[in-house]
C-alpha positions in Angstrom: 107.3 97.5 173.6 106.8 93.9 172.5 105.8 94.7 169.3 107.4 96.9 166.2 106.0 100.4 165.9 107.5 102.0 163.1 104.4 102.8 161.8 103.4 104.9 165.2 107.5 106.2 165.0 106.5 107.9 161.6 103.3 109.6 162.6 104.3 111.3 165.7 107.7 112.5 164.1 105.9 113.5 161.1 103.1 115.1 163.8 105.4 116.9 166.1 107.0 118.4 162.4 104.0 119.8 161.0 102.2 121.0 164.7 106.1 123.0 164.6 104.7 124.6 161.6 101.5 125.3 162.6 99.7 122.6 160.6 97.1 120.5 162.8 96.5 117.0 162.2 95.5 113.6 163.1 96.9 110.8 164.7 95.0 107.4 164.3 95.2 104.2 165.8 93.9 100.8 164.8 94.2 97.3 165.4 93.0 94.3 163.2 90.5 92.1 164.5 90.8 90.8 167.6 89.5 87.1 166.3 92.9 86.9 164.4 95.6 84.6 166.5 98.2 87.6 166.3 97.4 91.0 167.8 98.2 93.6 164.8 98.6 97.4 165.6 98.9 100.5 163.2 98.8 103.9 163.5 98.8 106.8 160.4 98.2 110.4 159.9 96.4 113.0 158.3 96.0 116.7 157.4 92.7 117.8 156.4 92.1 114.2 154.6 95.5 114.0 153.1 97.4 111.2 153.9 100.2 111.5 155.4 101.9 108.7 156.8 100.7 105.0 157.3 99.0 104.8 154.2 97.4 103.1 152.1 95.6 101.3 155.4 94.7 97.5 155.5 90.3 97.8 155.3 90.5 94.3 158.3 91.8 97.1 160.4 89.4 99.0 162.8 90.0 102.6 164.2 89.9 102.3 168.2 91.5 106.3 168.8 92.4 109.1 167.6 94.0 112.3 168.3 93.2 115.3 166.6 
């Protein structure tokens, strides 16, 4: 990819870990505002409103996805 995702690394390992356990949760993805020069991407995760990974998260981003 042309961009770093370390973020989006962390919150499918940490995701495929706790779905081994039988723990559900959700995978976000965002992106900063498009109006910026620099296209920004991050991704974090959840478990029943517990953060997880990816936190704390940056309020200029907006939530385009997720997978629950």
């Amino acid at each position: 990819m042309p961009f770093r995702t370390l973020c989006l690394q962390q919150a499918i390992a940490a995701r495929t870990m706790l779905a081994r356990r039988g723990i559900n949760s959700v995978l976000h993805l965002g992106v900063r505002d498009p109006t910026d020069t620099a296209l920004e991407t991050h991704a974090w995760l959840d478990v029943g409103g517990l953060n997880v990974t990816g936190y704390p998260i940056d309020p200029a981003l907006i939530e385009v996805g997720h997978f629950v």
